[in-house]
N, C-alpha and C positions, 0 to 999 in steps of 0.2 A: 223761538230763535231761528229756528230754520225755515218756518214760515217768511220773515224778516231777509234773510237771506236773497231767501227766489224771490220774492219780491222787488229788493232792490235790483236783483239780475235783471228781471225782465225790465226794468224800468229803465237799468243803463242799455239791453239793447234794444230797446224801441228809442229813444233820446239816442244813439249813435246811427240807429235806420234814416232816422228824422234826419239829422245831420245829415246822412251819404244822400237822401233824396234832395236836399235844400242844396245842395254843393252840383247835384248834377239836372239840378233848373228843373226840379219836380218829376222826371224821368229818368230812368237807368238808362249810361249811355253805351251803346244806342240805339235808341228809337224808334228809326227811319232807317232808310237806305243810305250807303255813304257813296259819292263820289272819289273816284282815284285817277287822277290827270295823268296820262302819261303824254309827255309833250316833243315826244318826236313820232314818226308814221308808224305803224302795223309794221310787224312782223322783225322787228330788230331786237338787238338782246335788251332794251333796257324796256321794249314790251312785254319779254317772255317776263320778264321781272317784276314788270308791273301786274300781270295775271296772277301771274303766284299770290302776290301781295294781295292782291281782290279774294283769292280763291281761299289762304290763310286769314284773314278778317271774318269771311262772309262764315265760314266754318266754325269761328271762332263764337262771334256773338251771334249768329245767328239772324241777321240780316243783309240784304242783300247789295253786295258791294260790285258799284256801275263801273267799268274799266273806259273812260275815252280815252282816245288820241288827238292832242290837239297841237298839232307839228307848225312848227314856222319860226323861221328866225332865230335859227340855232335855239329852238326849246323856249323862248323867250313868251313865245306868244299864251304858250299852256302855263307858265309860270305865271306869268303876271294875273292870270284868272285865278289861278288860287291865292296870289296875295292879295287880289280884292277881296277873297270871300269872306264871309263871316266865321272869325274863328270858334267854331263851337264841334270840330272834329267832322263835319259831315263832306267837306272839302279837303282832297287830300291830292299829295306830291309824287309821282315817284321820279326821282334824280339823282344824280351826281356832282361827281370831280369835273365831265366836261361841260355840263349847263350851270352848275352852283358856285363853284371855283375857278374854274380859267376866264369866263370871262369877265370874274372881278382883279383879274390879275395881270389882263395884256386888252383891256378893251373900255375906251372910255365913251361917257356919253349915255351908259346903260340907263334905261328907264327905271329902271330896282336896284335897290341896294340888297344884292342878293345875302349879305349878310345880318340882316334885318329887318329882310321881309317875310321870312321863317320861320318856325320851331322845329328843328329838328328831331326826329321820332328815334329812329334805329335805323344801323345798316344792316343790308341783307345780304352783300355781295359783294366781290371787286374781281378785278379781271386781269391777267398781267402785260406785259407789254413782251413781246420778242425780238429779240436781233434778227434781221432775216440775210442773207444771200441771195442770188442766184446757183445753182444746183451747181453748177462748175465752176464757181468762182474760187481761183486760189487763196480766196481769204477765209482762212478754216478756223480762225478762235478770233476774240477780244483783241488779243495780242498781234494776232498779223493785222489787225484792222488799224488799231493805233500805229502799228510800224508803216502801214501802207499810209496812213494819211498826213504823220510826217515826214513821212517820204515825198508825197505830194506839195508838202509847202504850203504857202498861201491861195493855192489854186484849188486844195481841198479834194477830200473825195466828195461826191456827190449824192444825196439821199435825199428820197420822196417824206410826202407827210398827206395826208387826210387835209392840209387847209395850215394858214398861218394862226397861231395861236391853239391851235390842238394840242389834246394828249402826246400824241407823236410828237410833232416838232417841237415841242416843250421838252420831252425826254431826250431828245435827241442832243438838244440846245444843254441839257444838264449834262449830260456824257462828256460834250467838249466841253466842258467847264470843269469836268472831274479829271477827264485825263490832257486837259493842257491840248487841242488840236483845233485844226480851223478844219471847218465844214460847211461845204455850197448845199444851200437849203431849196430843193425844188416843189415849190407846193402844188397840189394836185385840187379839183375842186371834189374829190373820194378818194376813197382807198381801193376802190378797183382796178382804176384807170394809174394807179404806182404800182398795183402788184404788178396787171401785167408788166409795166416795164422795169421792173425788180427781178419779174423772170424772163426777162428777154434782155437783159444785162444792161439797161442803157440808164440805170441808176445802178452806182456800186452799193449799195446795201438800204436799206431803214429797220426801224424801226415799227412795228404793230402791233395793235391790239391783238390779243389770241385768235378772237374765236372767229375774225374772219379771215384768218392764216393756216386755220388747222387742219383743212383739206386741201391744201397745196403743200403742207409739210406733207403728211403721209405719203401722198402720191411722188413725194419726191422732186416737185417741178423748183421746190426752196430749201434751201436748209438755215436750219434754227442755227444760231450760234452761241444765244445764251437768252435767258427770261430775267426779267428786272427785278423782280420780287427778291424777298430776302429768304425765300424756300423756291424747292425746285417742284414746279407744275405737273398735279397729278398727269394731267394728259398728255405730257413731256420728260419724262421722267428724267430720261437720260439726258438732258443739254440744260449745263450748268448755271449757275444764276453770275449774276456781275461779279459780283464780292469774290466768287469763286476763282473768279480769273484775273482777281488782285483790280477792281477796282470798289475801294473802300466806302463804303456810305452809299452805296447805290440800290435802293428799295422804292422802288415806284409802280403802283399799281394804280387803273382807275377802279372807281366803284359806286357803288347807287344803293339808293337809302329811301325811305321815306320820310316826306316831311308835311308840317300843314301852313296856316299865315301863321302869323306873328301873332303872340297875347293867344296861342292854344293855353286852356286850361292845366295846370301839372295835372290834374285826376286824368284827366282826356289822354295828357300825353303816355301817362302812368298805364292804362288800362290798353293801349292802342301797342305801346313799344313792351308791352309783355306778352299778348297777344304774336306779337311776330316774331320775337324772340321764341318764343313754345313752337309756332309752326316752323321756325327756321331749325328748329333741333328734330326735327321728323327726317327719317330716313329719305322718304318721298319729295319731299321740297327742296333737297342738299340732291338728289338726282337728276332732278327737273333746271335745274343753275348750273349743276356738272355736264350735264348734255350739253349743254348751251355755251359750255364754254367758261365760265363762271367759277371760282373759288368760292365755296357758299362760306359768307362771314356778318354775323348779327354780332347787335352790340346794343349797350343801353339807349336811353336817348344822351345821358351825360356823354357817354364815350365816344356818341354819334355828331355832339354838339363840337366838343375841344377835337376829333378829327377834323371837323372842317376849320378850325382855326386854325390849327397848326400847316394843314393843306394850302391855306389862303397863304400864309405867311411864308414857305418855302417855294410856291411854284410866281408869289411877288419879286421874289431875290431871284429868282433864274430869269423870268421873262425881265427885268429891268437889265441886269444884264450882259441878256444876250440883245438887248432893244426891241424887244417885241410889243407893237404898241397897235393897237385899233381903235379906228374909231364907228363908232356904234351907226350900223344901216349906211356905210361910205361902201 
């Protein structure tokens, strides 16, 4: 009888071996070396994220994970090479809110339908946005800003943005939509060329990403007035979030995720989004994202899937709108 027992054991696990080989196309995956696209140039946060992401993989299964960069066209160019590739997980994504959602949301024309040319894996991060100043501007809170800008009328105070259709002037665009105020929208072709004139006062405030604000706060040359998120920023401790300063429903962060084409395997997606999830819970990976500016945040691939839905569909209602509309390579 016990004989019969081990017997049947090993029999169901070699017929469940057989299975997990025949599911992952006669090789445990993976195999080979994988690619990870990241599609904007060296040395920006959503490369520092995409190393990780190679450096978390390559560690994990034990082969070796290629990082390119293939920049152009707001991210578009390195996108569309992985949703040609073959989905069998050896071609991989690292992106966001600003290449995967904005511009299915204020831009037509796109060559992909970024919401189905994907499988979402897991996020690994997001970033907050900050109210900025000029260092002596007497608008010291949320509250003098709204008063100053209806104070202003229709003439509006005036704020820079990274580009029309950005993070930035998306948020900015939801602000006066939450607190009721008209705002003159001055687009910049970067965010350098707004800070400086952010800190040379010839914009009364914007809007930015952290982590290329966070050595201009210290030094003093800006001051923070409040972070978008719905928690207040380790790197910021003290300047308070929106909600804080009585403006309701105001949580917006960007953030970046891995993903592969469309028709990824679930085993592939299953084996790949717990993988990152395990590295993303290492002390060392959550420091390597915090230096950088980053709120280190993983998640499944489901929870990674329905964030970008629900992403698509509220930053659709803001840029309609406020009429933010482009058209694709104009």
């Amino acid at each position: 009888m016990h004989r019969r027992t081990v017997l049947k054991a090993i029999a169901a696990a070699v017929a469940m071996g057989s299975a997990g080989v025949a599911r992952a196309g006669e090789a445990a995956y993976p195999s080979k070396p994988i690619r990870l696209i990241v599609p904007y140039p060296p040395g920006g946060v959503t490369d520092v994220a995409g190393r990780l992401a190679g450096e978390i993989l390559s560690k994990k299964f034990g082969q070796p994970v290629v990082v390119e960069n293939r920049p152009g066209a707001n991210g578009m160019i390195g996108s569309q090479h992985v949703a040609a590739a073959p989905p069998d997980g050896y071609t991989l994504l690292l992106n966001g809110l600003g290449g995967m959602v904005l511009p299915m949301a204020t831009v037509t024309g796109l060559p992909l339908d970024m919401s189905r040319a994907f499988t979402p894996i897991g996020q690994m991060a997001e970033f907050i946005n900050v109210l900025i100043v000029r260092a002596d501007s007497p608008i010291r809170s949320v509250d003098d800003l709204i008063a100053a800008a209806r104070a202003r009328g229709k003439d509006g105070l005036n704020y820079g943005s990274n580009g029309i259709g950005t993070s930035v002037h998306l948020t900015t665009a939801f602000f006066a939509q939450r607190t009721g105020t008209e705002l003159l929208h001055v687009p910049y072709k970067g965010s350098g060329e707004m800070l400086i004139d952010v800190v040379n006062g010839n914009l009364d405030f914007s809007f930015s990403n952290l982590p290329p604000v966070m050595g201009l706060i210290r030094k003093g040359s800006i001051r923070a007035l409040a972070v978008t998120s719905s928690y207040r920023s380790k790197q910021l401790p003290d300047v308070p979030t929106m909600a804080e300063q009585g403006v309701a429903d105001f949580d917006v962060t960007s953030w970046l995720g891995l993903y592969g084409p469309a028709g990824l395997p679930p085993a592939v997606v299953q084996a790949l989004s717990a993988a990152l999830q395990e590295g993303m819970g290492q002390a060392a990976s959550r420091e390597t994202l915090s230096a950088a500016g980053f709120e280190p945040k993983s998640s499944s691939a489901d929870a990674f899937a329905e964030l970008n839905r629900a992403e698509l569909a509220r930053w659709k209602q803001v840029a309609g709108r406020a009429n933010v509309s482009l058209k694709f390579g104009a």
